[in-house]
VOBA-1610 file (N, C-alpha, C; in pm, whole numbers, padded with zeros to 5 digits, always signed):
BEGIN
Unk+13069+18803+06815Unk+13186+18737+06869Unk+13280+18696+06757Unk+13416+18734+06775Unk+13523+18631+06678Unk+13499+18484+06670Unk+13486+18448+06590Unk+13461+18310+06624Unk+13597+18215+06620Unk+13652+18124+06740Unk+13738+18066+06743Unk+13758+17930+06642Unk+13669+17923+06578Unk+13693+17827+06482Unk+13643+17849+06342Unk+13681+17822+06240Unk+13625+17899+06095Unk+13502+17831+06068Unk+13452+17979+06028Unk+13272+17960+05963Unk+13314+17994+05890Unk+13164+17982+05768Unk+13151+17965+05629Unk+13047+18021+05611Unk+13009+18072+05538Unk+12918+18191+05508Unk+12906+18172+05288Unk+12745+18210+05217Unk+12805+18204+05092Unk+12648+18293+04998Unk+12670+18288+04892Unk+12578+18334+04837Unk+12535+18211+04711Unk+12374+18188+04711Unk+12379+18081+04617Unk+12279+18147+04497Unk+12279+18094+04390Unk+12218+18130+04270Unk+12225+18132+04137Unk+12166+18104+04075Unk+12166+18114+03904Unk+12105+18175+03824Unk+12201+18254+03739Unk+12312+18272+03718Unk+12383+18341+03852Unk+12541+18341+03867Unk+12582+18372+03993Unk+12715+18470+04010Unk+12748+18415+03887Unk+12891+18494+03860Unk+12903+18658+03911Unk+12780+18713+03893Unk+12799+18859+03869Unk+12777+18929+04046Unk+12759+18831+04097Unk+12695+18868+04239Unk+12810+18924+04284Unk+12804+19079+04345Unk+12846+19138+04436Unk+12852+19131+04608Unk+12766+18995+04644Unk+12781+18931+04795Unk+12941+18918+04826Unk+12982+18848+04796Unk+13096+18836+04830Unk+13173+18934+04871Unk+13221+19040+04785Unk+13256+19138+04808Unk+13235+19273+04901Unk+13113+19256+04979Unk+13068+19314+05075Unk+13065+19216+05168Unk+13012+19102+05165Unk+13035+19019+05313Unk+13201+19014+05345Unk+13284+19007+05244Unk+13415+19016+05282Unk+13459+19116+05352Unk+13426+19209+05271Unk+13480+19360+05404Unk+13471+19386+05501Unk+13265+19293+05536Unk+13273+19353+05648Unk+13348+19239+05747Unk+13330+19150+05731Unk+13423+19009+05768Unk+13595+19058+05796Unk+13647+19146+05713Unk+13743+19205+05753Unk+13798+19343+05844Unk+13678+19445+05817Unk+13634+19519+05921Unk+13608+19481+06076Unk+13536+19395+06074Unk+13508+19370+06244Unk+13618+19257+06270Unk+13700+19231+06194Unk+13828+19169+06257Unk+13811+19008+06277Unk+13662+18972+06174Unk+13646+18798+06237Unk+13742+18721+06078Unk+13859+18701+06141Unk+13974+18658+06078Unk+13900+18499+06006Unk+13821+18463+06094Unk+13833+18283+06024Unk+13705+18268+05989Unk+13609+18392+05906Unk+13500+18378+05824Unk+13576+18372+05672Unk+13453+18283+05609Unk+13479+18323+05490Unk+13352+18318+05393Unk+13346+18377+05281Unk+13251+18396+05222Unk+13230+18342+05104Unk+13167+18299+05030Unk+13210+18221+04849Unk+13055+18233+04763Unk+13098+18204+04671Unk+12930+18183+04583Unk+12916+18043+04535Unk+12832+18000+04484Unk+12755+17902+04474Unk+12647+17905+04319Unk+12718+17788+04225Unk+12621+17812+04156Unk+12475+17743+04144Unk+12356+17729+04179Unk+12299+17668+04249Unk+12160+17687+04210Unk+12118+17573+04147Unk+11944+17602+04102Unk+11858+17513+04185Unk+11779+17562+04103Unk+11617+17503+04220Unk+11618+17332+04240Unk+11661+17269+04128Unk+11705+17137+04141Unk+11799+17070+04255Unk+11888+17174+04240Unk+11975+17117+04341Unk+11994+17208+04484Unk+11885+17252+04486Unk+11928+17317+04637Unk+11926+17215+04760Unk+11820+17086+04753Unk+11784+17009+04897Unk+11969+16963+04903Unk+11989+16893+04749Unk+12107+16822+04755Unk+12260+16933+04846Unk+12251+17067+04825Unk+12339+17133+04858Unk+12338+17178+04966Unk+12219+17162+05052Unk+12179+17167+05212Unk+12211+17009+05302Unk+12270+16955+05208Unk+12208+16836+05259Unk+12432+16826+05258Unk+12455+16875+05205Unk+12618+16900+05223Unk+12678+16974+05343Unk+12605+17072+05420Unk+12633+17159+05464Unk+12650+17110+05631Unk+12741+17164+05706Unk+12833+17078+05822Unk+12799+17198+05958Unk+12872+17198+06025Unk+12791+17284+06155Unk+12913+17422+06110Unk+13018+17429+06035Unk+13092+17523+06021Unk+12992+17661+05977Unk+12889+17542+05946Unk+12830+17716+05819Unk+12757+17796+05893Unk+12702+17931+05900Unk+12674+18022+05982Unk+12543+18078+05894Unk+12558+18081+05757Unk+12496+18117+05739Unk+12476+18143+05509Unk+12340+18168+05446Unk+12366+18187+05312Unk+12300+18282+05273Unk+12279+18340+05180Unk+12202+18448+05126Unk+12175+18373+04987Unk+12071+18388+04951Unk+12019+18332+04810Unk+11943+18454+04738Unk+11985+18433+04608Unk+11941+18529+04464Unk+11800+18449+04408Unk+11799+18463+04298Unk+11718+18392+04203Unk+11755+18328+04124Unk+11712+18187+04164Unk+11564+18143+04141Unk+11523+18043+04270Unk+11583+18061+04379Unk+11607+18033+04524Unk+11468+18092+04616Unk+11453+18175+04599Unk+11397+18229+04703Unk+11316+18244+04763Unk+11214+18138+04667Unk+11085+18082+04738Unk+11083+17916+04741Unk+11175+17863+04672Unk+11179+17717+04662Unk+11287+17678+04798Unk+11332+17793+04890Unk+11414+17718+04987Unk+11308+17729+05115Unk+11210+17804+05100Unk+11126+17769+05204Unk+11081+17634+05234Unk+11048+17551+05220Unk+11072+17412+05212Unk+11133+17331+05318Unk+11275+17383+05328Unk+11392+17295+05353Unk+11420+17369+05488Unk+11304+17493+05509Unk+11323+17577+05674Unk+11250+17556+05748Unk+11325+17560+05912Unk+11248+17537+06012Unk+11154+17622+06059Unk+11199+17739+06007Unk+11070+17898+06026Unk+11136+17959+05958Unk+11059+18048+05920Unk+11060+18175+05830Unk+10985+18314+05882Unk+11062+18389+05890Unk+11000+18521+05936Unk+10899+18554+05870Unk+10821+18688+05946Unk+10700+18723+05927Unk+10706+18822+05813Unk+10853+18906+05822Unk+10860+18941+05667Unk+10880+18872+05583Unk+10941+18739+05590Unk+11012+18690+05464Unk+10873+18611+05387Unk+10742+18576+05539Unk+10626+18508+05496Unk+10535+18627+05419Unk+10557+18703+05412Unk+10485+18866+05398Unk+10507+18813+05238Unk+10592+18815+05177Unk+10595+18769+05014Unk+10676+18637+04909Unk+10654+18534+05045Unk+10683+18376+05040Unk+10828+18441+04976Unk+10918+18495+04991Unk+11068+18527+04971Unk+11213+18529+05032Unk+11237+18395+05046Unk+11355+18426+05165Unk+11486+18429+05099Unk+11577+18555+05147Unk+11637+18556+05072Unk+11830+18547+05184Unk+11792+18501+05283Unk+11891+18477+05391Unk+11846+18355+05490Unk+11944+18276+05497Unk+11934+18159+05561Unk+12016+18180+05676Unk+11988+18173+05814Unk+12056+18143+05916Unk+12076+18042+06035Unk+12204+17961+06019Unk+12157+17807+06103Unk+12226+17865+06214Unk+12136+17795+06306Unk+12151+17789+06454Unk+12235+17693+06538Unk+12305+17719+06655Unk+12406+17617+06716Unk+12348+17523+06703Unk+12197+17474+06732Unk+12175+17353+06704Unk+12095+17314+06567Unk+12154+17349+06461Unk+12097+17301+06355Unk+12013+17380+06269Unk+11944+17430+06356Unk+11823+17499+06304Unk+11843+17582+06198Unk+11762+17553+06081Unk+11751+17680+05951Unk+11614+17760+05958Unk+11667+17884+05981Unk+11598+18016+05987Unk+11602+18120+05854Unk+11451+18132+05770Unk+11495+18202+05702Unk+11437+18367+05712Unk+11497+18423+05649Unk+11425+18604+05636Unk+11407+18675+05519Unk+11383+18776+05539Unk+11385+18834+05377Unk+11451+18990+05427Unk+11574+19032+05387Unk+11616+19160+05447Unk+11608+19248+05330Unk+11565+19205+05207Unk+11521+19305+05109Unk+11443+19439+05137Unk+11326+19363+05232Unk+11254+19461+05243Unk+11283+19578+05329Unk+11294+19535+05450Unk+11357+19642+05532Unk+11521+19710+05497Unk+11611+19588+05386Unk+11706+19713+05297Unk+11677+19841+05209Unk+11526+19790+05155Unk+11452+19904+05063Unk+11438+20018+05143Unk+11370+19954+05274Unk+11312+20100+05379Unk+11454+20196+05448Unk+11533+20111+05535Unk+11697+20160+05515Unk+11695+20247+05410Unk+11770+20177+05271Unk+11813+20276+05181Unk+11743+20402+05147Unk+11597+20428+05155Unk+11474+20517+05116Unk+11534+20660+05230Unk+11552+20577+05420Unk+11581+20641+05540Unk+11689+20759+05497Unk+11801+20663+05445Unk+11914+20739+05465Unk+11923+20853+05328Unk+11824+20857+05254Unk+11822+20951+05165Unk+11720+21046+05214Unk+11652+21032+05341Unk+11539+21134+05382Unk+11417+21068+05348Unk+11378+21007+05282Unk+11281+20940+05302Unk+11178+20860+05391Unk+11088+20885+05464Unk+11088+20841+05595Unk+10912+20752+05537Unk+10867+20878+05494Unk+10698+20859+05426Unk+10672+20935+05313Unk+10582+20915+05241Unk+10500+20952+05143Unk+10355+20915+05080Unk+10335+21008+05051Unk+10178+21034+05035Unk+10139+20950+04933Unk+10249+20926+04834Unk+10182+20859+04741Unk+10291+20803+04652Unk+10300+20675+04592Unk+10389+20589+04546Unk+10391+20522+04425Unk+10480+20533+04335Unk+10454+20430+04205Unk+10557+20320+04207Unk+10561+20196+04133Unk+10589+20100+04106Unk+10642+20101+03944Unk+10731+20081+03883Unk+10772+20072+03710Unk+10802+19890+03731Unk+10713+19818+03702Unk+10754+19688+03662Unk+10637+19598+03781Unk+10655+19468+03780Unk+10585+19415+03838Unk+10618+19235+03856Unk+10776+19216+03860Unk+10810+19113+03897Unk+10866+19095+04019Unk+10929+18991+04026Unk+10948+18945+04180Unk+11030+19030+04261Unk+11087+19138+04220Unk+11130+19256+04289Unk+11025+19347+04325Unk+10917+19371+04247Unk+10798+19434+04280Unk+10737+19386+04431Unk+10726+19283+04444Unk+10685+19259+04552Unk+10719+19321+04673Unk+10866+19278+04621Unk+10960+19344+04779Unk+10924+19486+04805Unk+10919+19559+04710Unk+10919+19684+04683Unk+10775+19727+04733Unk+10659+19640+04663Unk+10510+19677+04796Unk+10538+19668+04900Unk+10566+19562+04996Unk+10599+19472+05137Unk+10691+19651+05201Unk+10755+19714+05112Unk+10866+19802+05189Unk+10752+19936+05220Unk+10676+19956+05045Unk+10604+20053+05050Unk+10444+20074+05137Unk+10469+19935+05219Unk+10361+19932+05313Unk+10389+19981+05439Unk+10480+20015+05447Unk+10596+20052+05581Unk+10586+20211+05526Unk+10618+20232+05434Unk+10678+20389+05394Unk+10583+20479+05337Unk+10480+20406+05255Unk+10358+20506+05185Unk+10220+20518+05197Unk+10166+20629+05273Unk+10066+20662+05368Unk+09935+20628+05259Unk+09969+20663+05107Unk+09853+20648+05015Unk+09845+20536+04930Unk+09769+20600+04784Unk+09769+20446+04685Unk+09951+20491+04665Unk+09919+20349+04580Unk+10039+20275+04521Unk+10003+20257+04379Unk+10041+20329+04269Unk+10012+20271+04142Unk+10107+20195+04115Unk+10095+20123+04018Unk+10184+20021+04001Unk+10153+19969+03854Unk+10275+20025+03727Unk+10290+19986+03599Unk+10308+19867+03557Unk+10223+19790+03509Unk+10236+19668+03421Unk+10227+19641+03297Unk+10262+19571+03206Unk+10264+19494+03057Unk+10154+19398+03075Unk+10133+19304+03136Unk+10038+19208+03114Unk+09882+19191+03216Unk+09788+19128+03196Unk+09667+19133+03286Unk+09728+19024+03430Unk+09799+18913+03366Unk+09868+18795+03470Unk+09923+18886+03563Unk+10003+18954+03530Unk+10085+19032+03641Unk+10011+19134+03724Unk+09883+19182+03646Unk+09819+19285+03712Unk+09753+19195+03838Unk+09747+19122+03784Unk+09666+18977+03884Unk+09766+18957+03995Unk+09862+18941+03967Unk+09935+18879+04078Unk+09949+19050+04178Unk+09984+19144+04136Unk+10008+19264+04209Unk+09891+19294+04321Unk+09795+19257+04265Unk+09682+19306+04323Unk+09648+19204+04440Unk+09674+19020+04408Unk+09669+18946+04540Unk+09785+18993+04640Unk+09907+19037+04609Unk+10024+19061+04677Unk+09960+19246+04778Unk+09908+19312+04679Unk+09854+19411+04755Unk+09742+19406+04909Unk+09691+19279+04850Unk+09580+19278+04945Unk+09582+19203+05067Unk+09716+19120+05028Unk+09796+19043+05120Unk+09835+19149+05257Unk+09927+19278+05160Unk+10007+19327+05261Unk+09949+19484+05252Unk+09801+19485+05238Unk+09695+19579+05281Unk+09760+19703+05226Unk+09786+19724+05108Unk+09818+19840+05057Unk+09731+19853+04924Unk+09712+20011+04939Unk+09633+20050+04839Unk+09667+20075+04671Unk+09633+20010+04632Unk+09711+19960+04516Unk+09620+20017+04379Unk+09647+20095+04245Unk+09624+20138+04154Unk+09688+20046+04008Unk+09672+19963+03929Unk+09698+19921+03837Unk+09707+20010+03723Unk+09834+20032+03630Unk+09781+20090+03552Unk+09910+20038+03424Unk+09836+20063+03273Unk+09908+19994+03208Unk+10042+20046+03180Unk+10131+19985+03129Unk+10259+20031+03110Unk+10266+20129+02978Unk+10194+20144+02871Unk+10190+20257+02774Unk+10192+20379+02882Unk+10116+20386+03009Unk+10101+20530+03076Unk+10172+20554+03131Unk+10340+20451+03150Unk+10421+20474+03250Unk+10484+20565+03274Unk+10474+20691+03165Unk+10508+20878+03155Unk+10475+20908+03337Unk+10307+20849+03324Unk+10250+20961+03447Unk+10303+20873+03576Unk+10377+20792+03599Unk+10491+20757+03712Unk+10571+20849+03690Unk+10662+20937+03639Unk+10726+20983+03680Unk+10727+21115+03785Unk+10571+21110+03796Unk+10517+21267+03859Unk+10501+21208+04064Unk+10504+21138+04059Unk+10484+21078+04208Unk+10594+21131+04300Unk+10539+21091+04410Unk+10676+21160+04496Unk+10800+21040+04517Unk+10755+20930+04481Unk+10874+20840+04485Unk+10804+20727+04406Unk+10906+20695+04336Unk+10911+20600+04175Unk+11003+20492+04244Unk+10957+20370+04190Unk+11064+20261+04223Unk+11040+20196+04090Unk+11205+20172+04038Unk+11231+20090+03890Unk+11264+19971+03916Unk+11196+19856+03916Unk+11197+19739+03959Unk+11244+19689+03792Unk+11226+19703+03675Unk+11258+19650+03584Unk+11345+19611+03540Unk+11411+19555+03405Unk+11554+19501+03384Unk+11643+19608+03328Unk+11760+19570+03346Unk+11809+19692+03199Unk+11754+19746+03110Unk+11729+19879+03047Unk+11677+19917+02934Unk+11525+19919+02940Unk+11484+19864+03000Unk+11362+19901+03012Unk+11259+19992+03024Unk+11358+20084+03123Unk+11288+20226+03124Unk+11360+20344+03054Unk+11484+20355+02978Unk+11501+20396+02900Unk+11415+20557+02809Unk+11294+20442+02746Unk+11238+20543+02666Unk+11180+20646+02757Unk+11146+20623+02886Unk+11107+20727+02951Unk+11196+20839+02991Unk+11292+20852+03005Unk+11370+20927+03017Unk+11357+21052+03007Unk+11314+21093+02874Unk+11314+21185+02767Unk+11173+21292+02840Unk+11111+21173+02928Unk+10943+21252+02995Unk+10951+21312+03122Unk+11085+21308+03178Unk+11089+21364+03317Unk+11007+21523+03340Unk+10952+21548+03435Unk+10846+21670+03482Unk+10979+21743+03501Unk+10957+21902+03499Unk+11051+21965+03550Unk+11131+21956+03667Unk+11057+21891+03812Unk+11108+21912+03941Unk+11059+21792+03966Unk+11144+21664+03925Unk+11113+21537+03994Unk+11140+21517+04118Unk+11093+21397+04155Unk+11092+21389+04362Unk+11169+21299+04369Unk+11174+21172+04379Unk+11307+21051+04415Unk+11276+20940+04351Unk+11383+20927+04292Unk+11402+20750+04223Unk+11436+20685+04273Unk+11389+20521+04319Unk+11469+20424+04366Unk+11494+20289+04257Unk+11587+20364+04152Unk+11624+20215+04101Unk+11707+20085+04106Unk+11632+19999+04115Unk+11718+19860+04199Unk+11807+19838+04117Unk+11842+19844+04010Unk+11979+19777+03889Unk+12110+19870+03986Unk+12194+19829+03954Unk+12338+19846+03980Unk+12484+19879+03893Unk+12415+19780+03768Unk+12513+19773+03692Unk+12405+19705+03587Unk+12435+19788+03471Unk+12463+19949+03448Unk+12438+20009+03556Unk+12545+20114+03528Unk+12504+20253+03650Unk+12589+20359+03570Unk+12505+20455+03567Unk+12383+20524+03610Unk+12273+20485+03466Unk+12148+20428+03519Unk+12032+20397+03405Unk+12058+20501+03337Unk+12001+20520+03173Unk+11965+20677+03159Unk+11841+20739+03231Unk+11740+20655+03309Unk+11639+20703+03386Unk+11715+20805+03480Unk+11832+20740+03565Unk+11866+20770+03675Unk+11956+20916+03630Unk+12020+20872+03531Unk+12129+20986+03508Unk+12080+21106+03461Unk+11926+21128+03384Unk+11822+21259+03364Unk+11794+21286+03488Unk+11770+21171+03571Unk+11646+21219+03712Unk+11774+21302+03785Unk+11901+21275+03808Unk+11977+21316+03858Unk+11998+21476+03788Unk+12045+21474+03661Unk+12027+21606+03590Unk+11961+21703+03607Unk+11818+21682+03627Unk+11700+21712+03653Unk+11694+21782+03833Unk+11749+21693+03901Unk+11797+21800+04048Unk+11716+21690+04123Unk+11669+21588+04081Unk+11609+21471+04190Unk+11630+21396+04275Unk+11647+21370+04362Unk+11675+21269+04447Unk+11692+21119+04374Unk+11833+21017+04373Unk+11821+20920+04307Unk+11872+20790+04449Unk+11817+20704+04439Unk+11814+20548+04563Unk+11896+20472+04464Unk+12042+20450+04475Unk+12049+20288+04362Unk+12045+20134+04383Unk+12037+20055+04294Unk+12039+19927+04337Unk+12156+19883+04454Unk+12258+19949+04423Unk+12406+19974+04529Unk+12343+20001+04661Unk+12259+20082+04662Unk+12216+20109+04828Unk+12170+20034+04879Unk+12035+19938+04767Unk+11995+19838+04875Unk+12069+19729+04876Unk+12156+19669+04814Unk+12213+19582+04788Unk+12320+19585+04952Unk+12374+19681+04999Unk+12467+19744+05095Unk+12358+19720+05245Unk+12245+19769+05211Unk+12177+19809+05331Unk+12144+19672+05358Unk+12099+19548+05249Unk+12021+19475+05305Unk+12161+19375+05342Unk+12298+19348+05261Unk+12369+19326+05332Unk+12443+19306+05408Unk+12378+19457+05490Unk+12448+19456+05627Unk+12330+19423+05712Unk+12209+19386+05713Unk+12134+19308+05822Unk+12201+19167+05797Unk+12203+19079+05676Unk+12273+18969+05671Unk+12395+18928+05727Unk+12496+19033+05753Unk+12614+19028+05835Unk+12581+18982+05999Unk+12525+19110+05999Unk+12407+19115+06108Unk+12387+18998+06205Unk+12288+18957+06102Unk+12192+18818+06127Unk+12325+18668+06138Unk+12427+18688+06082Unk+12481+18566+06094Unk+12610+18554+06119Unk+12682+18671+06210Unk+12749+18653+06271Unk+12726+18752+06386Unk+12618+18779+06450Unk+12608+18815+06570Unk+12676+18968+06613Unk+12716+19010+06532Unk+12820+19163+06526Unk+12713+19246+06482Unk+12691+19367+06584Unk+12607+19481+06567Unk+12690+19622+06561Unk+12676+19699+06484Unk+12626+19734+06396Unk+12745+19663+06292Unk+12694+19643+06169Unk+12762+19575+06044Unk+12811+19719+05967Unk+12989+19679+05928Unk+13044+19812+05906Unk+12949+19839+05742Unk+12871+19915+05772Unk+12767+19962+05603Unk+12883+20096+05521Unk+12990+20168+05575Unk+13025+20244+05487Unk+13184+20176+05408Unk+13219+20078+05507Unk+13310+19955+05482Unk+13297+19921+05305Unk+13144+19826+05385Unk+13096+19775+05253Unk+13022+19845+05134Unk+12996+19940+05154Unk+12994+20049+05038Unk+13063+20079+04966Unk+13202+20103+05015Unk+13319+20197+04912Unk+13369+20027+04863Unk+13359+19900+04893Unk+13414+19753+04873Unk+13317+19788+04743Unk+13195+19741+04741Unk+13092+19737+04652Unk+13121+19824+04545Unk+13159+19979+04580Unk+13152+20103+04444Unk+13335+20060+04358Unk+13401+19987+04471Unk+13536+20000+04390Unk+13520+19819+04312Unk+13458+19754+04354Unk+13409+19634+04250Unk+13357+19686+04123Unk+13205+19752+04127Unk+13169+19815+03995Unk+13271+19886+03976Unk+13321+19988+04028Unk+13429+20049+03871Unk+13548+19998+03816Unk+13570+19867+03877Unk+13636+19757+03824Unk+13612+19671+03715Unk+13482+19635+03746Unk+13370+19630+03627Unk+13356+19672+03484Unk+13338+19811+03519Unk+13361+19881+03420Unk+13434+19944+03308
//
């Protein structure tokens, strides 16, 4: 519905500056014609989140939170979905006519989206490059999408630890293996680069002749040099841009009541931000 009186809509997080929310909730906010939304960011840490909920008036419709949010606002919710409880991660807040804060996690099912629309539906078998709080999301999706194990590259034993309670949580078959071997990820039928900038880098240089599909979550930089060989190479590449698009259009979605959320709107909004960027 248009809404006859202005909502407020925002993205919160620290650091925040660089967030591309805005710029896709705007479009589509301008696409479906709801004139008296608006969208903003928020710079906003774990300290002060109760205090910044505790500001918030019946105008607001709704927030999306980054990191370091996204398990410390569970707390302050009246329920939380069964995905978003799947890896204590909520990363969308939605209040209700009467008050109510609802949270979700649309990461995950943006991962499975973005995987869809590249042909991806299933696979036999799955790797992981990294093992932080994007990793998670990235099991939770690959429990939906990958029929076999799951290896999954790590640096430390802590992290191997945590992968493996998160695996057993969300009943996927899970392979640990150290990050010196992270060459033999690139042979899988679908690789997900959960890591930071530069990180995967040195691998580059190890791509198999006929790689299968990359899904790397970064954005910017774009194109990784992972991504820009795998592409060379004749592979199928997922970018952080896709899920970033996909999972922002369930968030549209979810908090202003408008089905389907314009996703090719906010795509070309999103690609002409980065090359603005750039």
């Amino acid at each position: 519905m248009t809404a006859a009186a202005p909502r407020r809509a925002a993205v919160l997080g620290s650091p925040i500056a660089h967030s591309l929310s805005p710029v896709l909730h705007r479009a589509a906010y301008a696409e479906l014609g709801l004139e008296g939304w608006t969208y903003d960011r928020f710079e906003v840490g774990e300290d002060g989140l109760a205090d910044f909920f505790g500001t918030l008036g019946s105008e607001w419709a709704g927030l999306s939170l980054t990191m370091p949010l996204k398990r410390a606002v569970i707390p302050l919710l009246d329920s939380v979905s069964e995905t978003a409880a799947s890896v204590d991660a909520v990363n969308t807040v939605v209040f209700g006519a009467d008050g109510s804060r609802s949270g979700d996690n649309t990461d995950i099912p943006g991962i499975v989206a973005a995987l869809r629309e590249h042909g991806i539906d299933k696979v036999d078998a799955a790797a992981i490059l990294g093992a932080g709080a994007t990793a998670s999301s990235a099991l939770a999706a690959l429990a939906r999408v990958c029929t076999g194990e799951v290896s999954v590259y790590v640096r430390s034993e802590a992290r191997a630890a945590e992968i493996r309670q998160w695996a057993e949580r969300l009943d996927v078959d899970v392979r640990i293996a150290d990050w010196a071997d992270a060459e033999q990820a690139l042979r899988a039928p679908l690789v997900i680069a959960t890591t930071p900038a530069g990180a995967t880098d040195a691998l580059a240089p190890h791509l198999p002749e006929r790689p299968a599909t990359l899904f790397d979550v970064l954005y910017n930089p774009w194109p990784t040099q992972l991504a820009a060989r795998w592409s060379a190479y004749g592979g199928a590449v997922v970018s952080g841009l896709d899920l970033l698009v996909h999972q922002a259009v369930l968030q549209v979605e979810q908090m202003t009541g408008r089905s389907p959320a314009p996703l090719d709107a906010m795509r070309r909004a999103g690609e002409r931000a980065l090359a603005e960027r750039r």
